[in-house]
Structure formats: structure tokens, C-alpha cells
C-alpha positions in Angstrom: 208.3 -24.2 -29.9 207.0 -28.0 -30.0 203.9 -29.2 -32.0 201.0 -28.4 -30.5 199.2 -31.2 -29.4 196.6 -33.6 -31.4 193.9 -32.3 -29.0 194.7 -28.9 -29.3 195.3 -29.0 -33.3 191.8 -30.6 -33.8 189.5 -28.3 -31.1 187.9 -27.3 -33.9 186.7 -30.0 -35.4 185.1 -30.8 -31.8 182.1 -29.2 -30.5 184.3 -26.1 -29.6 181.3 -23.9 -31.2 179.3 -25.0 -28.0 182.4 -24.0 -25.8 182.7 -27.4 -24.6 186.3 -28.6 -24.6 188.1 -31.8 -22.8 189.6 -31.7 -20.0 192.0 -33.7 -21.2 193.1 -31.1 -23.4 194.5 -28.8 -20.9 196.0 -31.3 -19.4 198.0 -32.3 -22.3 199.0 -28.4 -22.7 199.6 -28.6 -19.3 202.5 -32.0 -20.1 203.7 -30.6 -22.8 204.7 -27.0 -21.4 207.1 -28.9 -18.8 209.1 -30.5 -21.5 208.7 -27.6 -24.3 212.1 -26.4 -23.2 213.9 -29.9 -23.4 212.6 -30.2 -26.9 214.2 -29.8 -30.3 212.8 -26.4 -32.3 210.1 -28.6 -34.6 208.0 -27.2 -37.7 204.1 -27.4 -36.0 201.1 -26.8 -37.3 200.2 -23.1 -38.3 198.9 -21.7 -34.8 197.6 -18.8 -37.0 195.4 -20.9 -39.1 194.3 -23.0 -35.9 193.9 -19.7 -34.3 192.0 -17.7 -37.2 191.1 -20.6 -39.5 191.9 -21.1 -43.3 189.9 -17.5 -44.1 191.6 -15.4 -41.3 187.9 -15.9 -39.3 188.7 -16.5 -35.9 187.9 -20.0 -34.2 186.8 -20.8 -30.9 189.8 -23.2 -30.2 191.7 -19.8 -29.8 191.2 -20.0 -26.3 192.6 -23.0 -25.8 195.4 -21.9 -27.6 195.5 -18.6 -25.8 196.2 -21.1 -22.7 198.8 -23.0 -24.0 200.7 -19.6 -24.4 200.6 -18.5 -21.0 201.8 -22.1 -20.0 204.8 -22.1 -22.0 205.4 -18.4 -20.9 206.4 -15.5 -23.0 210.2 -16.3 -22.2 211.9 -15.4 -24.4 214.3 -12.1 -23.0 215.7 -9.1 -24.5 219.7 -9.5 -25.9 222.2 -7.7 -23.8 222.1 -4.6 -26.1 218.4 -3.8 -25.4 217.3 -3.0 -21.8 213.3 -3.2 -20.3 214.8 -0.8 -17.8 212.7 2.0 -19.5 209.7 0.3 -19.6 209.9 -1.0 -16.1 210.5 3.0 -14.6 207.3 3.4 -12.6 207.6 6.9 -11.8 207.8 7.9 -15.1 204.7 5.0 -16.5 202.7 4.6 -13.8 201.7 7.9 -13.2 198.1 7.0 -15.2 199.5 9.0 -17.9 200.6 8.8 -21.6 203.0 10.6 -23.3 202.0 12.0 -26.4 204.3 13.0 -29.2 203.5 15.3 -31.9 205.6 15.1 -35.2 205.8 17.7 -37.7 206.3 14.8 -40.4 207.2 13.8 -44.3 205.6 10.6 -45.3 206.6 9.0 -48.4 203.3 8.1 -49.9 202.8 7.2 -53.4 206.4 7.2 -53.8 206.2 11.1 -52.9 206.7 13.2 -50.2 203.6 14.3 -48.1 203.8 16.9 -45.3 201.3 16.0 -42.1 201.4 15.4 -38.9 202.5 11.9 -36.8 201.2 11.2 -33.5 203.0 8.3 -31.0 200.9 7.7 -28.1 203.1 6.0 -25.5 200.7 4.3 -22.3 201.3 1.9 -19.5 197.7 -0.6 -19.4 197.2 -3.3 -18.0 196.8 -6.5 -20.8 195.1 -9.2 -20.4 197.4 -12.5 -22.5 193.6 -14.5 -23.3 191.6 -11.9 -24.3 195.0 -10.0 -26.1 193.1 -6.7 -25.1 193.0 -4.0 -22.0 191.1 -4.9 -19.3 189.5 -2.3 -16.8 190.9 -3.7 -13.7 194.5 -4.4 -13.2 194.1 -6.6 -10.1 192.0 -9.2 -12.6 194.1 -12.7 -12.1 196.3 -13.0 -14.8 196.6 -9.3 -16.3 200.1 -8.4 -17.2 201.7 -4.6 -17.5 202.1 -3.6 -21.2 203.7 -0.4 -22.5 201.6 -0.1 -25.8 202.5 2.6 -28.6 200.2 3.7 -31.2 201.8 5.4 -34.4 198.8 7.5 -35.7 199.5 9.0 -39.3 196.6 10.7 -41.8 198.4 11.4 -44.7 196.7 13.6 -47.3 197.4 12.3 -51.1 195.8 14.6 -53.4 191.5 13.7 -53.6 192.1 10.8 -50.7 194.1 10.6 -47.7 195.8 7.7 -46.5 194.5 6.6 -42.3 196.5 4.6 -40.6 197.6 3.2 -36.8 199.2 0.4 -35.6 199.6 -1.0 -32.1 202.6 -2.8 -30.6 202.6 -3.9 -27.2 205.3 -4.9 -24.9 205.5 -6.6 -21.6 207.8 -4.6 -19.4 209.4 -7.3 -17.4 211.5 -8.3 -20.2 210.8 -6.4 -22.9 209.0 -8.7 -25.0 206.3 -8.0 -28.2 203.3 -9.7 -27.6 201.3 -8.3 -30.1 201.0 -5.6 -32.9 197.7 -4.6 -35.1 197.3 -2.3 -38.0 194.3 -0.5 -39.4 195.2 1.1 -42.5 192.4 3.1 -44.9 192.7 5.2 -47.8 190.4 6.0 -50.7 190.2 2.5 -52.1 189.4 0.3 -49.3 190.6 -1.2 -45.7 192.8 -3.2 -44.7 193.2 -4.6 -41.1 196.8 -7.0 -40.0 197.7 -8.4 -36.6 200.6 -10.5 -35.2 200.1 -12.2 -32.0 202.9 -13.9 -30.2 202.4 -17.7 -28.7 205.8 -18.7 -26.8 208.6 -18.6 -29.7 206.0 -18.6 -32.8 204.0 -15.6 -34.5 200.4 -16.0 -35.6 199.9 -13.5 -38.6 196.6 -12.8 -39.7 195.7 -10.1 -42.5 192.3 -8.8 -44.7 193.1 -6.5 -47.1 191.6 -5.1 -50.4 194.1 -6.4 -53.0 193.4 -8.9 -55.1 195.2 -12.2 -54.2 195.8 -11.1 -50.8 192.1 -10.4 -49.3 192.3 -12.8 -46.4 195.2 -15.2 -44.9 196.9 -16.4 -42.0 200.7 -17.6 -41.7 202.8 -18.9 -39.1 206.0 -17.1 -38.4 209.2 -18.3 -36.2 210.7 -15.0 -35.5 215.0 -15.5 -34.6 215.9 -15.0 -31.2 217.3 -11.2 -32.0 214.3 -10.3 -34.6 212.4 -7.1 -34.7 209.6 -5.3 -36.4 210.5 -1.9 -38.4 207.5 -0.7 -36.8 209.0 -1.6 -32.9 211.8 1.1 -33.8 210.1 4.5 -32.3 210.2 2.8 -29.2 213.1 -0.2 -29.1 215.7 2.9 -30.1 214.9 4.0 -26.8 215.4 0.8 -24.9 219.1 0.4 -26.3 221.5 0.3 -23.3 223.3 3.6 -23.6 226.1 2.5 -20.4 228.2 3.2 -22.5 229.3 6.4 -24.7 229.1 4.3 -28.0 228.0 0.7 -29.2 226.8 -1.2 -32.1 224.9 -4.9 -32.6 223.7 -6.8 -34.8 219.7 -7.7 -34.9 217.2 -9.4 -37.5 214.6 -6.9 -38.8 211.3 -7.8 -40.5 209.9 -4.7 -42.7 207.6 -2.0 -41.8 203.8 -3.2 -41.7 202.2 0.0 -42.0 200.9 -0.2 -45.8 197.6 -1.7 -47.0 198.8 -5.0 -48.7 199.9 -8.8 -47.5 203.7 -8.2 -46.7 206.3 -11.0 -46.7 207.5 -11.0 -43.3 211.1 -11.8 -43.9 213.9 -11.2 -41.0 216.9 -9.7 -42.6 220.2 -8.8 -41.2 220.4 -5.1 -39.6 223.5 -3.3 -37.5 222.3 -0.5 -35.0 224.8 2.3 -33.6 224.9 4.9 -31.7 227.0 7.7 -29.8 226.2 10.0 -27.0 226.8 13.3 -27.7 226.4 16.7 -25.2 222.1 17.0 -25.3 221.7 14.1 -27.6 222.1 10.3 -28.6 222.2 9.6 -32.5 221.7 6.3 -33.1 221.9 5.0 -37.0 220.2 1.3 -38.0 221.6 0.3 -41.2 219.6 -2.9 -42.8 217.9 -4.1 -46.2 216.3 -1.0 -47.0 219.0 1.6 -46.2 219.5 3.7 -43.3 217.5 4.9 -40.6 218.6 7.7 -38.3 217.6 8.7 -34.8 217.9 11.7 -32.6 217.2 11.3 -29.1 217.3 13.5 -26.0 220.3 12.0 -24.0 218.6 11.7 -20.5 215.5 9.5 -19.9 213.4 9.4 -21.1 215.1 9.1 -23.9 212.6 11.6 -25.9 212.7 10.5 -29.8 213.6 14.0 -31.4 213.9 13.1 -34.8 213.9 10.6 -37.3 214.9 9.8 -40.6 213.8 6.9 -42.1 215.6 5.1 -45.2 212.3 5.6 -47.8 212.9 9.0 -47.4 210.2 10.4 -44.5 211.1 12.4 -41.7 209.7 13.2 -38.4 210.7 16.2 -36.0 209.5 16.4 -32.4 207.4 19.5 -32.3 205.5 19.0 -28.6 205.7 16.0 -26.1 203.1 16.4 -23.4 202.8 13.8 -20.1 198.5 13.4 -20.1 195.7 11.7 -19.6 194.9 12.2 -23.1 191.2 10.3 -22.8 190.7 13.0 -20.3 190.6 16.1 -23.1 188.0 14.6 -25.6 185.9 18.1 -25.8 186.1 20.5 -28.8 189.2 23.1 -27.7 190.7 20.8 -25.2 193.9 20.1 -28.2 194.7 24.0 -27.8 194.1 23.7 -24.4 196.6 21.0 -23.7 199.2 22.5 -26.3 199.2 25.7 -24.0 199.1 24.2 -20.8 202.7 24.5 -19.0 202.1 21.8 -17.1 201.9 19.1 -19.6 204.8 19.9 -21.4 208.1 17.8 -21.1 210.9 20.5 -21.5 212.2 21.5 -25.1 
């Protein structure tokens, strides 16, 4: 991605607080997006600390460069071995449901093993790339289709319990990550991280409770075939299975989900996989070890298991199709478990 331009870098140091902005400023973002792609890969300016500001607060000028984003495009595509086929299946996502995936689970926590429960809430929602949120009307100029998948994990550690969710969510014309959050709790404080994606850079912002590492932002050039750990619930399912077996190579950045100030480092990472009668296993060997997958070998591709390289586990024990927003009253979880209807097939 090119260096942002002078008037873009120094919006803040304008009378941005007012909202008041040059013109001339989006028409330089406007110049400078039809040569981006005819330029040399450059170091620029942090876009997360023109975005959030030395302190991780978030400035005005984020707008501005909210719109230089959608001007270069998010184009970056998927590699060959990666397919936004099954994001793209509207019969399947945009019935107005979610699918919702309960895990009988073993978290490493503490460097031990804790039995819970794992939740992975899989939706189709429209996103809107200025606000980086859902919007309530899809026909809104400017909203783009997301699949977005939230991990939900409570994980009980003796007197405290750790509370934790993160967000990713991809466009599903090519398969891209535009964002991810994470709000993590536990009994000694909070601790809330977010990556946002502007054209071939990452803005990282982070507040946490550890000392040295309470508030920050960094800016992050991902390689053209890097990955979060935290992507894999979902990207396992988008590999192209054509064929009977396969393996690539990708760049994987480590799992986000704790409560401190990670290094986000992309490391080298092998994926594999073979189909088998009922089921795809797929193995992703990298930094940490090995991960292993189980999936069901028709779409959608249900994730049935998975063991991760720290040691946790999670076993599918029910996937239901629902409009989960829908069954918010006290008994409507039994209700839902028992319902036929809702249930994919075991």
C-alpha cells in the first residue's frame, strides 16, 4: 500500500474535531487510489496510530481514512487453495439465519485443562466498510455482505472464570478479512483488541490490563497468503476440497484470544487434508504444533471436531440453522435444542 497522503496523515492536526475537512483531501485519496497499484510496496505512516491516535483513542480523521480504504478496494483475493464459494452459497446464508454450533470443549487455561462449553455463531449481515459495523438496511449505498463468526468461550478457572468472544468478518466475494475484535474478561480485569483492514495494511489497536501493554496501536503489513489462528474455525471450511487430497503452504499470525498485547508475527504454516467416506480431516502444522480438524464431507462443511496444538479440544455436540435473536426468553435454549426443525442432521 502507498503512503498515505500529507493531507490525510495530518487531518488531525486540522479542525477535524469540528468535522470540517478539505476537499482537497479526498481528492488527493481520490489521485492516489488510481496509481496505488503502479506503485512500489512503501513503509507509510502507522494508519493505526492516524486511525486511533498515540493512546489507542480513536480520532476523527478515521473517516477520512475509512474513505481512502474503500477507494483503494479491499483487493486483495483468496490463493487458489482457499475458495469464497462457501461464503457466497445463498441458499444456505441468506436464508436470515445463523448457524449455531455448540461444542462440548477443553480449553487450556492457566496452562490446564478446563471442561466448558464453545459456541461459534456463523451469520450472513450486511457491513457497512465506514462505520466497520452492521447496519439495519442492506440496500444502504455502500453496505457490503459479511459472513461474521463469533467464537464465544466462558471458561471456569477455579474462584474466576475466564469471558471471552472474538469477531472476524469476511467479505464473501472474495473471501477477504476485513476485520476481527476481541473482548476478553476474567477475574483481574478487561481487555478489548481489534484489527481493521485498510487495502494491504492492518491497523491494530489493543487496551488491556497488563502493565506495559495498557494501551497501543501498531501498523501491520500482513503477506499476501497470511492468516489469523483465530480465522481457522471457518477458513478450514473454505479450503477447496476438488480434489481427494491437497496440501499448501500459508503465513499464520497466533491466536488473539488471551488478555495481553500479542506480537503479531506471520510464521510459516502447511495445511492438509484427505477426504475420507463421511468426513474430511484436515491437519495445519505451523509454529506452535499441530492442529487437527474433522469435518463433515458435504457442505456445509460442518466443523466436527478440533484439536488444537496447546492441547484444547472441541467436539460438535448440536448445530442448529436459527434466528438465534429470535429465542431470547427464559426456556427458549431447551426449546431450540429440542426442536426437530432446527437441527442440521448428526
Amino acid at each position: 500500500m502507498p503512503v498515505l497522503p500529507e493531507c490525510v496523515r495530518s487531518a488531525s492536526r486540522t479542525d477535524s474535531s469540528r468535522g470540517e475537512f478539505d476537499v482537497s483531501i479526498f481528492k488527493e485519496v481520490f489521485q492516489l487510489s488510481i496509481f496505488s497499484a503502479q506503485r512500489p510496496t512503501l513503509n507509510p505512516p502507522s494508519v493505526a496510530a492516524a486511525t486511533y491516535g498515540a493512546a489507542g483513542i480513536q480520532r476523527p480523521m478515521f473517516k477520512v481514512i475509512a474513505l481512502a480504504a474503500s477507494l483503494f478496494g479491499f483487493v486483495t483475493n483468496l490463493p487458489a487453495q482457499f475458495t469464497p464459494a462457501f461464503l457466497q452459497n445463498d441458499s444456505y446464508w441468506g436464508d436470515g439465519k445463523a448457524e449455531f454450533n455448540f461444542y462440548n470443549a477443553e480449553i487450556v487455561r492457566e496452562a490446564q485443562s478446563r471442561p466448558c462449553e464453545v459456541l461459534h455463531i456463523l451469520v450472513r449481515e450486511p457491513f457497512d466498510p465506514k462505520q466497520w459495523t452492521k447496519v439495519d438496511d442492506w440496500k444502504r449505498p455502500g453496505v457490503i455482505p459479511v459472513v461474521k463468526l463469533n467464537q464465544i468461550l466462558h471458561v471456569p478457572t477455579g474462584t474466576y472464570a475466564y469471558q471471552q468472544m472474538h469477531s472476524s468478518f469476511w467479505k464473501i466475494d472474495n473471501g477477504l478479512l476485513l476485520k476481527w475484535s476481541l473482548t476478553s474478561n476474567d477475574g483481574s480485569g478487561n481487555t478489548f483488541k481489534e484489527m481493521r483492514r485498510f487495502g494491504e495494511q492492518l491497523a491494530f489497536n489493543w487496551h488491556t490490563y497488563w502493565d506495559g501493554m495498557a494501551d497501543g496501536s501498531d501498523n501491520i503489513a500482513p503477506p499476501a497468503n497470511g492468516y489469523f489462528y483465530d480465522e481457522l474455525p471457518l477458513r478450514a471450511r473454505t479450503i477447496d476440497f476438488s480434489k481427494p487430497t491437497g496440501e499448501f503452504e500459508i503465513q499464520l499470525a497466533p491466536t488473539m484470544i488471551n488478555s495481553k498485547k500479542e506480537a503479531i508475527a506471520f510464521k510459516p504454516a502447511k495445511f492438509s487434508f484427505a477426504s475420507r467416506e463421511k468426513t474430511i480431516e484436515v491437519d495445519l502444522e505451523h509454529a506452535g504444533g499441530k492442529d487437527h480438524f474433522v469435518l463433515d464431507r458435504e457442505f456445509p462443511f460442518l466443523l466436527r471436531e478440533w484439536s488444537a496444538a496447546d492441547g484444547s479440544h472441541l467436539k460438535l455436540k448440536r448445530s442448529l440453522k436459527i434466528d438465534y435473536w429470535n429465542y431470547n426468553k427464559p426456556g427458549d435454549r431447551e426449546r431450540a435444542l429440542k426442536d426437530p426443525r432446527l437441527r442440521h442432521p448428526d
